[in-house]
N, CA, C and O atoms as CSV, one atom per row, in Angstrom:
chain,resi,resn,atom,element,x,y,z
A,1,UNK,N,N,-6.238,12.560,-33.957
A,1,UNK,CA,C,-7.167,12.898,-32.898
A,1,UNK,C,C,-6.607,14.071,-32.113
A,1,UNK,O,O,-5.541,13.977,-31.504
A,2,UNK,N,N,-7.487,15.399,-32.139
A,2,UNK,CA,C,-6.976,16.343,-31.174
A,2,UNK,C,C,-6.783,15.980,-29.641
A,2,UNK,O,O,-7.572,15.161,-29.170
A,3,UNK,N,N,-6.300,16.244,-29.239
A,3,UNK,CA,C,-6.556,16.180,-27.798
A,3,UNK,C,C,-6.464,17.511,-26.762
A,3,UNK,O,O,-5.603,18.387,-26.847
A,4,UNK,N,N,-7.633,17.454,-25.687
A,4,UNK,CA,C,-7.804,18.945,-25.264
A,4,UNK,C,C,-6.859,19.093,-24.154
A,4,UNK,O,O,-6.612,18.102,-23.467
A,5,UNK,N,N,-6.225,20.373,-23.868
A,5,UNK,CA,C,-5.380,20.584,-22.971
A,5,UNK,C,C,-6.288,20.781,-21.482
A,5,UNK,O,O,-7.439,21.209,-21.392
A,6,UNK,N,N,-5.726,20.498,-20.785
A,6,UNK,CA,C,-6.109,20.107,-18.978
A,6,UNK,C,C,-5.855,21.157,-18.285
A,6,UNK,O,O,-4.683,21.381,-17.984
A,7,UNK,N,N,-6.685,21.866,-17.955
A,7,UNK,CA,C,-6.535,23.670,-17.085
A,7,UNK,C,C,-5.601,23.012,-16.020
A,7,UNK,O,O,-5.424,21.794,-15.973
A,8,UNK,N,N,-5.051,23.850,-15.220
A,8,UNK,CA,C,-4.274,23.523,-13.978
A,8,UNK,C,C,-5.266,23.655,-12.861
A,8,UNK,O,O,-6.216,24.435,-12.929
A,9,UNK,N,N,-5.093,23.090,-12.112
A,9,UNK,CA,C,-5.712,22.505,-10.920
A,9,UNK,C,C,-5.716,24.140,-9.646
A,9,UNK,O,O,-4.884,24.833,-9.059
A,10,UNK,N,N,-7.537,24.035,-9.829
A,10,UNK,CA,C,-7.552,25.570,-9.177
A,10,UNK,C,C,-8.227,24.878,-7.854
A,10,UNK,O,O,-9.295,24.267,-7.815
A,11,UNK,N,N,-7.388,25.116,-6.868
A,11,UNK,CA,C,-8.256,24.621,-5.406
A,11,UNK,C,C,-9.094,25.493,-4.956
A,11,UNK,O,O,-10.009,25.120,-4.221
A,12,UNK,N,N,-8.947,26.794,-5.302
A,12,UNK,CA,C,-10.719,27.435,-5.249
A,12,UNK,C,C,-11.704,27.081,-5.570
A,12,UNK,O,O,-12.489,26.815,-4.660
A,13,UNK,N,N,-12.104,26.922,-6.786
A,13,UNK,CA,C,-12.799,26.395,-7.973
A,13,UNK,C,C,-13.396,25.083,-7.166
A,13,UNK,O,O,-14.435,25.027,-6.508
A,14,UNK,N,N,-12.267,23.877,-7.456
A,14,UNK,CA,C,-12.487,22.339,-6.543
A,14,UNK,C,C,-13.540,23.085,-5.271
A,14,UNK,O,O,-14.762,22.939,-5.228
A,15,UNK,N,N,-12.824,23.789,-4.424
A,15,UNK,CA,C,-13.324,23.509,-2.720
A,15,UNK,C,C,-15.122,24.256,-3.011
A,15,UNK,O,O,-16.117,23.935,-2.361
A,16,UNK,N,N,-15.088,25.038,-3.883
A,16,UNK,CA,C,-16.481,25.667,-4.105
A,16,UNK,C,C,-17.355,24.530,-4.653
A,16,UNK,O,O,-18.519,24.683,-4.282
A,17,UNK,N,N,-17.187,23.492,-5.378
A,17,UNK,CA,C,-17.718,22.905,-5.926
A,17,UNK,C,C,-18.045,21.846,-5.341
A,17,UNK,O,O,-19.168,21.409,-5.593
A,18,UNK,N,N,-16.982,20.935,-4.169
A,18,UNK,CA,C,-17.268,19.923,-3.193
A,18,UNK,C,C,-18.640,20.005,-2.841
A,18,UNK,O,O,-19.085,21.113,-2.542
A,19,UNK,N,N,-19.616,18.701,-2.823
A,19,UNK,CA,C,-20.279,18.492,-2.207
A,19,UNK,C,C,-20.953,17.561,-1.041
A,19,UNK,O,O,-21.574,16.501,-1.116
A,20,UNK,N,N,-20.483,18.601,0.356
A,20,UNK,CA,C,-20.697,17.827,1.325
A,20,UNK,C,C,-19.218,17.444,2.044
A,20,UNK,O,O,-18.261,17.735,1.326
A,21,UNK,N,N,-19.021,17.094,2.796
A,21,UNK,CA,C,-17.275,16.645,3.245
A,21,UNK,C,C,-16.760,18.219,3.613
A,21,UNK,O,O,-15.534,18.207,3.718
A,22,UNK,N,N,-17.298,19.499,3.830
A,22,UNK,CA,C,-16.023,20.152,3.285
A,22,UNK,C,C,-16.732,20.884,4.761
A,22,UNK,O,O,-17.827,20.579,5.233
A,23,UNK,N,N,-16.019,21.652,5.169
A,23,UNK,CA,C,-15.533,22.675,6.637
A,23,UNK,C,C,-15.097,23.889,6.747
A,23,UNK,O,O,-14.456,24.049,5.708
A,24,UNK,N,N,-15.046,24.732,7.278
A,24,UNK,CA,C,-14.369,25.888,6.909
A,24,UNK,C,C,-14.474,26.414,8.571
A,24,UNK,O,O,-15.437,26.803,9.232
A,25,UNK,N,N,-12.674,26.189,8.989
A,25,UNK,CA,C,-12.552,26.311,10.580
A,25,UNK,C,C,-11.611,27.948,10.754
A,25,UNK,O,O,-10.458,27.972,10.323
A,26,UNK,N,N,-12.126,29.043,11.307
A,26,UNK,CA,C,-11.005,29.492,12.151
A,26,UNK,C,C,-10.231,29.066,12.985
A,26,UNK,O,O,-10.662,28.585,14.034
A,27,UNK,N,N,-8.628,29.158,12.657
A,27,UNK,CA,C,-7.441,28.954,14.188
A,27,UNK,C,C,-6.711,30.273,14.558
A,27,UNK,O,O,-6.312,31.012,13.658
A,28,UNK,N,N,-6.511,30.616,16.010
A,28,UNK,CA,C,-5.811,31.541,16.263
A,28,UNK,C,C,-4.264,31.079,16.067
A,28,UNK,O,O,-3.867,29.976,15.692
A,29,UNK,N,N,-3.455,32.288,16.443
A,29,UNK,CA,C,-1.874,32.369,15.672
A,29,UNK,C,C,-2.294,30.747,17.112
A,29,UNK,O,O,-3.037,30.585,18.079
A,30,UNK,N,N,-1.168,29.887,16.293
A,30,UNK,CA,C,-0.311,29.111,17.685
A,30,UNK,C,C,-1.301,28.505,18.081
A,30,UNK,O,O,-0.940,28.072,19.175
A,31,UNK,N,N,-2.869,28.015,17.821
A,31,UNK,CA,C,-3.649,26.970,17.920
A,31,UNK,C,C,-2.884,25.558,16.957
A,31,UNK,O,O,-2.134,25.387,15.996
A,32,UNK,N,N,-3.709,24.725,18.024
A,32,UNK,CA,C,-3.031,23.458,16.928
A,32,UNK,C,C,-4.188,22.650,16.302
A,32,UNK,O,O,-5.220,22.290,16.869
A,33,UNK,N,N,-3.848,22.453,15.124
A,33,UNK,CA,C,-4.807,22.247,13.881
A,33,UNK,C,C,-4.942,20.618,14.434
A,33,UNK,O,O,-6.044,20.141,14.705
A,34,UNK,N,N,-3.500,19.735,14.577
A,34,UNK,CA,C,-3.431,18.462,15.189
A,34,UNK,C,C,-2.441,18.270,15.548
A,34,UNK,O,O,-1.691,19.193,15.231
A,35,UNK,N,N,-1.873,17.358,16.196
A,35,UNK,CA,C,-0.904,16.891,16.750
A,35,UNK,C,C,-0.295,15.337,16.372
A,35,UNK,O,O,-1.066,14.408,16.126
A,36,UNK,N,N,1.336,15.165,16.357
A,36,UNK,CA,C,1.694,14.434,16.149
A,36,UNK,C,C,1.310,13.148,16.872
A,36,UNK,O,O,1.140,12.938,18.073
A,37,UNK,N,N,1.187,12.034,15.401
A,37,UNK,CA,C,0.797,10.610,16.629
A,37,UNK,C,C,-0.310,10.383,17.073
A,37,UNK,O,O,-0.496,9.504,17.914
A,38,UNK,N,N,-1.688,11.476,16.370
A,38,UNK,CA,C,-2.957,11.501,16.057
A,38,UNK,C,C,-3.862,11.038,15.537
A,38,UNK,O,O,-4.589,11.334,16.486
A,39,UNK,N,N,-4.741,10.404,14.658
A,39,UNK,CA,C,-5.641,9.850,13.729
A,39,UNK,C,C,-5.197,10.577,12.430
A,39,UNK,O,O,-5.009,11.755,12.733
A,40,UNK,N,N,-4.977,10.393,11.248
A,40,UNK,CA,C,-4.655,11.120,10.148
A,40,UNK,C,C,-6.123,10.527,9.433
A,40,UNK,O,O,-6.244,9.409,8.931
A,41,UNK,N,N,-7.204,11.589,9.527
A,41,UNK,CA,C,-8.603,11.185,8.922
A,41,UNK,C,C,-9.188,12.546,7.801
A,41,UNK,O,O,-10.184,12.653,7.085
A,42,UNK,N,N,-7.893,13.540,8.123
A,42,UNK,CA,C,-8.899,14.910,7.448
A,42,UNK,C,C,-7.352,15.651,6.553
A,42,UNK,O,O,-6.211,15.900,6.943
A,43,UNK,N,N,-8.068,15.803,5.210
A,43,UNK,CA,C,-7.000,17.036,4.607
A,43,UNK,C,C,-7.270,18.432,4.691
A,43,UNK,O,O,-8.266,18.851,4.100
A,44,UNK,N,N,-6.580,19.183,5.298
A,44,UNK,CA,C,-6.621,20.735,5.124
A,44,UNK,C,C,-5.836,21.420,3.911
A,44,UNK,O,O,-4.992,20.993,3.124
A,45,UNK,N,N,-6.613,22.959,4.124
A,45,UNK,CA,C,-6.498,23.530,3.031
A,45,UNK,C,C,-6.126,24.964,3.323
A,45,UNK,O,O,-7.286,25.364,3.231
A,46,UNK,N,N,-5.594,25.822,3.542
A,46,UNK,CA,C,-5.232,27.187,4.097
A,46,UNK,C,C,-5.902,28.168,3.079
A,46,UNK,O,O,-5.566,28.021,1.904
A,47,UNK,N,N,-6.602,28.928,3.309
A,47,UNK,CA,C,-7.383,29.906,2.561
A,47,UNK,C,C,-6.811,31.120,2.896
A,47,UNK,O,O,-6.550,31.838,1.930
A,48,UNK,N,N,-6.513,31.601,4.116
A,48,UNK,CA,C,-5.868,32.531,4.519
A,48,UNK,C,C,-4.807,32.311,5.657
A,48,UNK,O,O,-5.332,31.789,6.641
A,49,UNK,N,N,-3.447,32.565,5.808
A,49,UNK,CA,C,-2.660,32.669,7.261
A,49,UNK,C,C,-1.650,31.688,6.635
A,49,UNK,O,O,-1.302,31.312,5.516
A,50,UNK,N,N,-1.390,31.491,7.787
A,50,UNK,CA,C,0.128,30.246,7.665
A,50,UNK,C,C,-0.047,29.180,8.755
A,50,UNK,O,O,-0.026,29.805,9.815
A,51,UNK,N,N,-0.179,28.110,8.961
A,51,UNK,CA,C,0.203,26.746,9.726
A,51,UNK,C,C,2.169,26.551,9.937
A,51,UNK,O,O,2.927,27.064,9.114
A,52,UNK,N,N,2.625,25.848,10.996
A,52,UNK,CA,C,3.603,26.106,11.656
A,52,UNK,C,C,4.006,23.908,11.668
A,52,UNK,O,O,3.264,23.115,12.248
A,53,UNK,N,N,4.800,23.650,11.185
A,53,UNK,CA,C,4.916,22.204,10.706
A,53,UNK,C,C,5.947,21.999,11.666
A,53,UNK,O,O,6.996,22.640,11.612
A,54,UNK,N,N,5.685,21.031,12.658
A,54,UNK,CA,C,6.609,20.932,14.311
A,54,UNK,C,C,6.411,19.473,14.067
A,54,UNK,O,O,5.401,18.837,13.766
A,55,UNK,N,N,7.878,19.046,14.318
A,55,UNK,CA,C,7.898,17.520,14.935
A,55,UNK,C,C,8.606,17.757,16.186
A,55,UNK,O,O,9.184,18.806,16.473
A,56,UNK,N,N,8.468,16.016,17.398
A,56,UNK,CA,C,8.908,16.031,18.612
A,56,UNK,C,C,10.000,15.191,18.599
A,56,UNK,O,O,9.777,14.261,17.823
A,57,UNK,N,N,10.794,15.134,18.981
A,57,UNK,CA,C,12.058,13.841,18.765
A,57,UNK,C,C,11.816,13.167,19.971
A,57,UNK,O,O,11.292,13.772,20.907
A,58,UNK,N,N,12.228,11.633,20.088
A,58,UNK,CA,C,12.201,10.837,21.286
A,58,UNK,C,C,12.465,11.365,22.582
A,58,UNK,O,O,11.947,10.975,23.628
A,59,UNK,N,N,13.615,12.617,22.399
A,59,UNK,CA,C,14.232,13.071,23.378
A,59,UNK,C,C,13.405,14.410,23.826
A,59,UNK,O,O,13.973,15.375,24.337
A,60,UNK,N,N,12.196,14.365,23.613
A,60,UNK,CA,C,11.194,15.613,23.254
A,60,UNK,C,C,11.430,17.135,23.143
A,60,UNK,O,O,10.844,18.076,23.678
A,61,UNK,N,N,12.694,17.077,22.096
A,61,UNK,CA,C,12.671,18.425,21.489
A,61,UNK,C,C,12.151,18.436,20.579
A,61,UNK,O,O,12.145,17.442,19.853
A,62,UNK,N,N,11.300,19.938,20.159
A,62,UNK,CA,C,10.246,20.100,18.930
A,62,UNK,C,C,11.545,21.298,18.083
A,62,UNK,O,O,12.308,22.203,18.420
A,63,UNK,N,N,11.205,20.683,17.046
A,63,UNK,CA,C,11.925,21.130,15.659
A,63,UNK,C,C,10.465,21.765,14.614
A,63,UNK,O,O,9.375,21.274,14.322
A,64,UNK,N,N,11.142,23.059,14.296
A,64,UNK,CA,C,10.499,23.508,13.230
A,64,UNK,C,C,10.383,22.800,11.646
A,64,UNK,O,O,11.285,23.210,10.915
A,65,UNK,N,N,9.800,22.192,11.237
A,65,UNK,CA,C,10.000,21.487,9.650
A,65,UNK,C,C,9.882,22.441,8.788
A,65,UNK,O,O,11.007,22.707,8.365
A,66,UNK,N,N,8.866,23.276,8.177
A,66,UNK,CA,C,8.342,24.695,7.572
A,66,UNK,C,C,7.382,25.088,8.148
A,66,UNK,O,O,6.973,24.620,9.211
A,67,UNK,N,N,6.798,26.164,7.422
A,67,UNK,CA,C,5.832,26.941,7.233
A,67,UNK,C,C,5.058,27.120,6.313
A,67,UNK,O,O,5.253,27.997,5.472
A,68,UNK,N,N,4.218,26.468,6.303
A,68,UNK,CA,C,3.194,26.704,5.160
A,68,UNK,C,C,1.932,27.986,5.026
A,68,UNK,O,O,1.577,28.564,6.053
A,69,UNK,N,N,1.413,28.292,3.882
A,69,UNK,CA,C,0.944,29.515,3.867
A,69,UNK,C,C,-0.143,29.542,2.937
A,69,UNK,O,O,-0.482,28.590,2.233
A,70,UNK,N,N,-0.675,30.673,2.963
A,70,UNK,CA,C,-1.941,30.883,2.059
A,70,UNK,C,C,-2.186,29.768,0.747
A,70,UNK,O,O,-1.198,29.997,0.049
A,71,UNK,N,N,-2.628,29.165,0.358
A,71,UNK,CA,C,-3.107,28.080,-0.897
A,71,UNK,C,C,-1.971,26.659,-0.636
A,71,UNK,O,O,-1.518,25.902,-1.495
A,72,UNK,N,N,-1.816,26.655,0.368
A,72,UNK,CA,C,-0.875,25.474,0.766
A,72,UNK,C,C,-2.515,23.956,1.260
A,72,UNK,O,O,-3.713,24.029,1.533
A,73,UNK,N,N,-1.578,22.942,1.117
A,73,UNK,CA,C,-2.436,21.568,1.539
A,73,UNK,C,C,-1.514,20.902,2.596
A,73,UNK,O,O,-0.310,21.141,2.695
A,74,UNK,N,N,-2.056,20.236,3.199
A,74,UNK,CA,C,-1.533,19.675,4.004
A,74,UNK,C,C,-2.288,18.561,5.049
A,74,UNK,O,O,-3.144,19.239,5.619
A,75,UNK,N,N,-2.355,17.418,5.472
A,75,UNK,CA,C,-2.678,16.454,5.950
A,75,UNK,C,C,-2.840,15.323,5.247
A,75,UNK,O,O,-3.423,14.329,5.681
A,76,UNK,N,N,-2.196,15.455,3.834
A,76,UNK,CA,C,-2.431,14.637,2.730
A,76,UNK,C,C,-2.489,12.903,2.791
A,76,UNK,O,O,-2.993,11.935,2.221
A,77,UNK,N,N,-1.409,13.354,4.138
A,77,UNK,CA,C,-0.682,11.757,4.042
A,77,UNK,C,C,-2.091,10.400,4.054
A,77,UNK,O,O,-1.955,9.275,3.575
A,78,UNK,N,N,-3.401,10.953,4.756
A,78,UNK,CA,C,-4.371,10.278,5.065
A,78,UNK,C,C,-5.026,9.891,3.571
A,78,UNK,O,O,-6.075,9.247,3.543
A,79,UNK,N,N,-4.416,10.276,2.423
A,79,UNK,CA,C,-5.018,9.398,1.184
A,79,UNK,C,C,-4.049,8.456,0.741
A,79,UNK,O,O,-4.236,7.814,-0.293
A,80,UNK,N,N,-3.056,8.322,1.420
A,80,UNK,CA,C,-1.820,7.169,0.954
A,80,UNK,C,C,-1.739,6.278,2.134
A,80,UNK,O,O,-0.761,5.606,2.463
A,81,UNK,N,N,-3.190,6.373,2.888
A,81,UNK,CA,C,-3.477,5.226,4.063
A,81,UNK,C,C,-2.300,5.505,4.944
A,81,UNK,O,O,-1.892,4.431,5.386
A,82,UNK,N,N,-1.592,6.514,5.375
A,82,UNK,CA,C,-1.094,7.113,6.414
A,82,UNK,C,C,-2.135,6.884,7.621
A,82,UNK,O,O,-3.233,7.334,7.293
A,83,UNK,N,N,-2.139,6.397,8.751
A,83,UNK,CA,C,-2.917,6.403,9.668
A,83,UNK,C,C,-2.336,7.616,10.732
A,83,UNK,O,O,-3.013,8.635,10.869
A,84,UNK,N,N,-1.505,7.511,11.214
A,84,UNK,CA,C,-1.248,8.667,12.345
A,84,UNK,C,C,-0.304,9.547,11.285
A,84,UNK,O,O,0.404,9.300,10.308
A,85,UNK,N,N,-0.798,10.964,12.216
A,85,UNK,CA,C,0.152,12.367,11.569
A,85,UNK,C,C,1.353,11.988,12.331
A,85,UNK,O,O,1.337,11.355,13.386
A,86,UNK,N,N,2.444,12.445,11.688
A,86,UNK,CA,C,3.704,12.388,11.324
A,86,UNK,C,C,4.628,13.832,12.323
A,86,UNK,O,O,5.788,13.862,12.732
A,87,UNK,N,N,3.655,14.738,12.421
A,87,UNK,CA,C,4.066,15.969,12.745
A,87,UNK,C,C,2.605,16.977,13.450
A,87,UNK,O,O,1.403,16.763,13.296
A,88,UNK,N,N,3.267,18.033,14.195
A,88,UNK,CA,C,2.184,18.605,14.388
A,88,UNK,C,C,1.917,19.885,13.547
A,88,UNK,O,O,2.856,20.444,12.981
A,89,UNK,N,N,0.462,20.419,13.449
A,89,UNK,CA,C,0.387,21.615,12.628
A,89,UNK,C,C,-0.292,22.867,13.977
A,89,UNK,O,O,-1.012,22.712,14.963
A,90,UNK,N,N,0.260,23.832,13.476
A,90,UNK,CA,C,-0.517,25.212,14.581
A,90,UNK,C,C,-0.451,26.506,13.548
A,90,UNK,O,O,-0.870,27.606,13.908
């Protein structure tokens, strides 16, 4: 039995094709997408720019985690029944 090979996973392609569910938000530099300790209900998708990945420590200093950028995902955790974000995004 042949079996057919599986294209790689084009998130253009996917997000054009969604129907219904889907958004398409401008943020300025240093807006915040969400904040840590939030509802984790929505996945984002970066089409253009970079998001800024900040956690707060008990002692409330904010630490840089990365930077994510053009074709990056992120808020994922809300399909592995993550309820609150973990970190903030801007």
């Amino acid at each position: 039995m042949k079996r057919n090979k599986s294209l790689p996973f084009d998130p253009k392609v996917f997000l054009s094709k969604v129907n219904g569910g889907r958004t398409i938000s401008d943020y300025r530099s240093n807006q915040i997408v969400y904040e840590q300790g939030t509802a984790a209900d929505f996945v984002f998708y970066i089409q253009k720019g970079k998001a800024k990945v900040t956690v707060i420590s008990e002692q409330g200093k904010e630490a840089v985690v990365t930077v994510l950028g053009t074709g990056d995902f992120f808020g994922e955790g809300c399909l592995a029944s993550q309820t609150l974000r973990m970190a903030t995004r801007r």
